[in-house]
Structure formats: C-alpha cells, structure tokens
TIMI-2910 file (N, C-alpha, C, CB; in pm, 1 decimal, decimal comma, always signed):
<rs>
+----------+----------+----------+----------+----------+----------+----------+----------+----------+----------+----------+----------+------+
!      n_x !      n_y !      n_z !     ca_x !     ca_y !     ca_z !      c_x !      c_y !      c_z !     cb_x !     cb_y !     cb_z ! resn !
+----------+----------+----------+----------+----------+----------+----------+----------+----------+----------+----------+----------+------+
!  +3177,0 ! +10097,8 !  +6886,2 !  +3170,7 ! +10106,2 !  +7031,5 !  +3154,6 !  +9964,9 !  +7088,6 !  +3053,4 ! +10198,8 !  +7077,2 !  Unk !
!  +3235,2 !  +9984,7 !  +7210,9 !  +3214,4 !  +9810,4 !  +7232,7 !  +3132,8 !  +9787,7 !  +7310,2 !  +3322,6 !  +9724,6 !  +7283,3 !  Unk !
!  +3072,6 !  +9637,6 !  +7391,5 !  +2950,5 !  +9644,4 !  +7429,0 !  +2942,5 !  +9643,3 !  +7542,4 !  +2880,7 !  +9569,9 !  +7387,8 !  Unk !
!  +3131,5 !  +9645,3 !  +7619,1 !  +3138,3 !  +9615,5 !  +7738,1 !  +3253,7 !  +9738,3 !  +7730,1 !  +3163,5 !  +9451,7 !  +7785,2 !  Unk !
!  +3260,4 !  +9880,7 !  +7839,4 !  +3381,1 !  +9960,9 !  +7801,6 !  +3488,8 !  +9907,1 !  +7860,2 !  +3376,0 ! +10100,5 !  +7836,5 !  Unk !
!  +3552,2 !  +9969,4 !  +7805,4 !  +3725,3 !  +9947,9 !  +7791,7 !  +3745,3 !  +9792,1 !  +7792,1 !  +3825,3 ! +10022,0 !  +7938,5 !  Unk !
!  +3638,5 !  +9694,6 !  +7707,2 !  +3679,6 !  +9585,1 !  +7708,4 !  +3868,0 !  +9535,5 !  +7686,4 !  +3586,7 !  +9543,2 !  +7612,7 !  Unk !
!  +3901,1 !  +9644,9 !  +7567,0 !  +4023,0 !  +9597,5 !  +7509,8 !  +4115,7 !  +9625,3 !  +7616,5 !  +4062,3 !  +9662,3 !  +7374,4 !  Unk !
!  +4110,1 !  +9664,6 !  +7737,3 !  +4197,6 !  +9754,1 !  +7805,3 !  +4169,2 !  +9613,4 !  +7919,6 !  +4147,4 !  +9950,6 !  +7839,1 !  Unk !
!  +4079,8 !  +9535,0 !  +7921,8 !  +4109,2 !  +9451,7 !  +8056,6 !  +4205,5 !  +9349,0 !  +8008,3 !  +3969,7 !  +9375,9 !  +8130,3 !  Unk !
!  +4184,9 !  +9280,5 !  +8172,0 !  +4346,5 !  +9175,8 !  +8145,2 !  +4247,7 !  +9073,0 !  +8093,4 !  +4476,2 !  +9107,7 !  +8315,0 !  Unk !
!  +4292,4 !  +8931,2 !  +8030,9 !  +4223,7 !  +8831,2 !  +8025,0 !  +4206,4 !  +8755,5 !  +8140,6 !  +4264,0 !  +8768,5 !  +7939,0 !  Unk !
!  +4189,2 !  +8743,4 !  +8255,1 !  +4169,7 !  +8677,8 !  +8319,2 !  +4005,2 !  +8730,3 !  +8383,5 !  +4291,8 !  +8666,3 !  +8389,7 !  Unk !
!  +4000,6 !  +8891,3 !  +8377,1 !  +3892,2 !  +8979,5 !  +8338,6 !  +3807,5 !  +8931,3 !  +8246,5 !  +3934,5 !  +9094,9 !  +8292,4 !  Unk !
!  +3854,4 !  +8971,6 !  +8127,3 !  +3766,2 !  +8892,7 !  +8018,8 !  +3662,4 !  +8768,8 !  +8074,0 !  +3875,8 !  +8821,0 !  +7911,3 !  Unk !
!  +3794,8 !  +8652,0 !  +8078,0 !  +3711,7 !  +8515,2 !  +8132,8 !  +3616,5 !  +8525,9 !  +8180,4 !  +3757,4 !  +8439,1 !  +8219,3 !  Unk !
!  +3654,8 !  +8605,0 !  +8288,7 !  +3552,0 !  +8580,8 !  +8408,1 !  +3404,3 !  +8595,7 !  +8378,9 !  +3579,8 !  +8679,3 !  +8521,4 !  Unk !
!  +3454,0 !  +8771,6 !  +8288,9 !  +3304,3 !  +8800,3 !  +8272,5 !  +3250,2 !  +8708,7 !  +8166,3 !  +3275,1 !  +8953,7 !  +8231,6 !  Unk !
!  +3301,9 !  +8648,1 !  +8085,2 !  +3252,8 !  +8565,5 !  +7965,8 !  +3145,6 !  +8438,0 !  +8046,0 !  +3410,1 !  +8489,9 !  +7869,7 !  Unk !
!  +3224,9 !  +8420,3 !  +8143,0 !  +3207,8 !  +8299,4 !  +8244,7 !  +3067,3 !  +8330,7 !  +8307,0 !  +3336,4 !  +8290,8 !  +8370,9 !  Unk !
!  +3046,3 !  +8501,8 !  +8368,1 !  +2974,1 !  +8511,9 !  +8455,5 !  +2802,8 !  +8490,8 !  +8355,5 !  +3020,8 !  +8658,5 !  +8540,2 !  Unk !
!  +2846,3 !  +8611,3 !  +8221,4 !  +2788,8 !  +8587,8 !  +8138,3 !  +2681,4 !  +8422,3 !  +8094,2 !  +2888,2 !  +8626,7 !  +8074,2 !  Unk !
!  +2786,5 !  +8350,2 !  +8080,7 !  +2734,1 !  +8228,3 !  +8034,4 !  +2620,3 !  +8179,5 !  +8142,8 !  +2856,0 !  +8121,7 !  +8015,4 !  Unk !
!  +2680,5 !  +8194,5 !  +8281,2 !  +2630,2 !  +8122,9 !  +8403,0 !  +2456,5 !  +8195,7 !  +8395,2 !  +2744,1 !  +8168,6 !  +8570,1 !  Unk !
!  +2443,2 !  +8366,1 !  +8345,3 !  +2365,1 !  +8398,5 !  +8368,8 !  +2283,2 !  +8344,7 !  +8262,7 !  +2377,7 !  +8505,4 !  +8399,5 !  Unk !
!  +2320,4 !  +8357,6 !  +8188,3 !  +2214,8 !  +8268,4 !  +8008,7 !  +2162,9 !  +8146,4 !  +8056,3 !  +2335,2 !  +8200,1 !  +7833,0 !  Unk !
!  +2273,1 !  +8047,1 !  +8113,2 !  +2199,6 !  +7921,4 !  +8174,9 !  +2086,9 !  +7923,4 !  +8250,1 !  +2274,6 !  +7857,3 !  +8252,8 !  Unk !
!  +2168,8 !  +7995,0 !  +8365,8 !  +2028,5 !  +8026,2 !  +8498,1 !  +1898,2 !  +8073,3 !  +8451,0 !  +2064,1 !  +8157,3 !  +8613,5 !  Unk !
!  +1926,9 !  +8163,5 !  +8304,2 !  +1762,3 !  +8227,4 !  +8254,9 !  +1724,7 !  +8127,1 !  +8196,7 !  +1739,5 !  +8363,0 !  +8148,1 !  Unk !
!  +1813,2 !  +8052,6 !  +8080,7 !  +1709,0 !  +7913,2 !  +7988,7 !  +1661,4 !  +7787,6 !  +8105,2 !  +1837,4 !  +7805,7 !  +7835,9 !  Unk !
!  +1703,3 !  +7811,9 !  +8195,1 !  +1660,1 !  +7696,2 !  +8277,7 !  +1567,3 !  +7711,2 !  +8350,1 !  +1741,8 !  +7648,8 !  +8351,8 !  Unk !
!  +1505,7 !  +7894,7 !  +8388,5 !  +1392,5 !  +7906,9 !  +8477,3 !  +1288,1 !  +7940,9 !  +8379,5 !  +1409,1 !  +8014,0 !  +8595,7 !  Unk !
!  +1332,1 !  +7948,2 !  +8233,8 !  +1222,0 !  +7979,1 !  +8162,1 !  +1153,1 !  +7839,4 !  +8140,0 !  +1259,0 !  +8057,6 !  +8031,3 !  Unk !
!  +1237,6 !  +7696,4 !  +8120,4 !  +1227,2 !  +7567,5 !  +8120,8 !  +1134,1 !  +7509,5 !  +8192,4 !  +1325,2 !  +7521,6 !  +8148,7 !  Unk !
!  +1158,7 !  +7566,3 !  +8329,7 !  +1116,9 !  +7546,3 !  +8481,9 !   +985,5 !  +7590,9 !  +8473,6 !  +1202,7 !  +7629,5 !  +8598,9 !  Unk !
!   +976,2 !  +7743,9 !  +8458,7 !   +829,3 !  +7749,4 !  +8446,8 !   +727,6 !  +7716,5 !  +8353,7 !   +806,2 !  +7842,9 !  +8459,0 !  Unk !
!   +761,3 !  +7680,0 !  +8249,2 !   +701,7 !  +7629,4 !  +8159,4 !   +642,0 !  +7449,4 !  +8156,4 !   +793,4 !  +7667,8 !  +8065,1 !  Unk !
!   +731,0 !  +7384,8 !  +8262,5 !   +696,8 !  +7260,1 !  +8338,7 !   +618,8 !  +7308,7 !  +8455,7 !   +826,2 !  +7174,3 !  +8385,1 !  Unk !
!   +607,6 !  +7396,3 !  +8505,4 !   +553,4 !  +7363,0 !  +8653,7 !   +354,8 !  +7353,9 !  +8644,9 !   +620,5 !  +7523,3 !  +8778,5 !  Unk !
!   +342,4 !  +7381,5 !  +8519,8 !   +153,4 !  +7362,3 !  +8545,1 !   +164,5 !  +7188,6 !  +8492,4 !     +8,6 !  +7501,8 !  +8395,6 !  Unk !
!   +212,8 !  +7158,4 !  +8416,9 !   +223,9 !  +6965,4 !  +8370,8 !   +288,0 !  +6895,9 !  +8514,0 !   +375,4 !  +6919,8 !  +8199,5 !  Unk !
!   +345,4 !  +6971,2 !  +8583,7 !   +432,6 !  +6885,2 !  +8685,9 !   +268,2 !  +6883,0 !  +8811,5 !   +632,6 !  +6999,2 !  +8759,5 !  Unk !
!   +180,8 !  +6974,6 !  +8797,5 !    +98,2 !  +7036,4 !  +8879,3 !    -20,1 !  +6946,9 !  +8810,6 !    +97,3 !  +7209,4 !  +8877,3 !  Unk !
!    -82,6 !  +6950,2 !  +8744,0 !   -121,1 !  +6834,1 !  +8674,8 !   -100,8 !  +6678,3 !  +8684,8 !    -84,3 !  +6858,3 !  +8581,4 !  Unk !
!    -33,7 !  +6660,8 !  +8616,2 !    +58,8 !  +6524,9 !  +8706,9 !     -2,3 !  +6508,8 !  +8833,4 !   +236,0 !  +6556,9 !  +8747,1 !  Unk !
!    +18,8 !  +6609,9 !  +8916,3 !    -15,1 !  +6523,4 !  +9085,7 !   -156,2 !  +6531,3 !  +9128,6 !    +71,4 !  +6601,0 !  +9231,5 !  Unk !
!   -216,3 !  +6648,6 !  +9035,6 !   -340,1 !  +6641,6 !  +9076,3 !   -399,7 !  +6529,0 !  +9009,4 !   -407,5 !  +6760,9 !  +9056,8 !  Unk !
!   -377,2 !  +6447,2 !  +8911,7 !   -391,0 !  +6329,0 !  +8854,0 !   -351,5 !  +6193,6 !  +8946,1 !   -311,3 !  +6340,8 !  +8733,3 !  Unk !
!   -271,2 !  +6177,9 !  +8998,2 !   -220,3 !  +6118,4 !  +9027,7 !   -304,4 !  +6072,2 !  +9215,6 !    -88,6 !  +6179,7 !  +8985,8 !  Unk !
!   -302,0 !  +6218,7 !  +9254,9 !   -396,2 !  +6247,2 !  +9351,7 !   -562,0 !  +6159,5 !  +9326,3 !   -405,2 !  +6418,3 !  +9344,9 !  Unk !
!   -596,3 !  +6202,0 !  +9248,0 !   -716,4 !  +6194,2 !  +9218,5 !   -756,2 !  +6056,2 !  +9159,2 !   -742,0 !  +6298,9 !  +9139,0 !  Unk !
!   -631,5 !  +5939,4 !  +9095,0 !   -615,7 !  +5821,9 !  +9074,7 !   -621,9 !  +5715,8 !  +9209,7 !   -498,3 !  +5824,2 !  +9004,2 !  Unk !
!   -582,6 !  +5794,5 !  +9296,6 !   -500,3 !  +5657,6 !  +9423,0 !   -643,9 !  +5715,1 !  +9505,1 !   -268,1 !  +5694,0 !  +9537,4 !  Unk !
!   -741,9 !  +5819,0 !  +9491,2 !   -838,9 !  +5829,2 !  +9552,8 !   -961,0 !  +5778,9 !  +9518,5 !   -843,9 !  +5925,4 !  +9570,7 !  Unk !
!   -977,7 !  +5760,3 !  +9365,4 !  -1061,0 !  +5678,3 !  +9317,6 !  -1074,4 !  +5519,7 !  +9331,5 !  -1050,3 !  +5707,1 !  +9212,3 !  Unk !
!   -918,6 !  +5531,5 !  +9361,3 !   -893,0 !  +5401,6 !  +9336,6 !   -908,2 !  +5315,1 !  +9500,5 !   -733,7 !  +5396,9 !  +9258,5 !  Unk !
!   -932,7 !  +5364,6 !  +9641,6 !   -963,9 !  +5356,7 !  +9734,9 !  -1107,9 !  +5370,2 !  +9739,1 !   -896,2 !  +5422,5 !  +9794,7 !  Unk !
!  -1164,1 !  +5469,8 !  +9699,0 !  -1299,4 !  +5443,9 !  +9750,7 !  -1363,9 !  +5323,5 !  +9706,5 !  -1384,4 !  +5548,5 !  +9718,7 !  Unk !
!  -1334,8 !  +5208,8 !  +9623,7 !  -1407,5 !  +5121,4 !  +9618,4 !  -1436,1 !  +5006,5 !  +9724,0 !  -1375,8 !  +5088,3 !  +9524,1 !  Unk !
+----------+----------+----------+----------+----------+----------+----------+----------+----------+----------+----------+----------+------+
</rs>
C-alpha cells in the first residue's frame, strides 16, 4: 500500500510538488525545533549582558 493514494496514478509535476511541499515542511519543523532549543541561551545571553553594562555603570 502506498503512503500517499493513487500516488502511481499522479502526473509528475504532482509528484514534485508534493515531494517539494514535503521537504519545505521537514525544514520548517528542524528549524523550529533548532529555534526553540536556542531561545533560553539567546535569553540568557541578554540577561547577562543586561546585567554586565549595569554593573558596569554603577560604579
């Protein structure tokens, strides 16, 4: 059974597309899994950074 029906029955330009749409969606997921997995170090970072240029004034 195939994993997409009547795959064999579309045209290729069908195919592509979905191969295409496919791919676009794999990207978009490895990249927000990427994303969130940076956003507490990116959050960090500024609260560091924050907390550097404030220390670094009160003297």
């Amino acid at each position: 059974m195939s994993l997409i029906p009547r795959w064999e029955y579309m045209t290729d330009d069908a195919k592509a597309m979905t191969k295409r749409v496919t791919l676009s969606a794999l990207v978009l997921l490895l990249s927000l899994w990427v994303i969130r997995a940076l956003i507490p170090w990116v959050i960090v970072a500024l609260l560091g950074s924050w907390a550097f240029k404030w220390l670094s004034k009160s003297k």
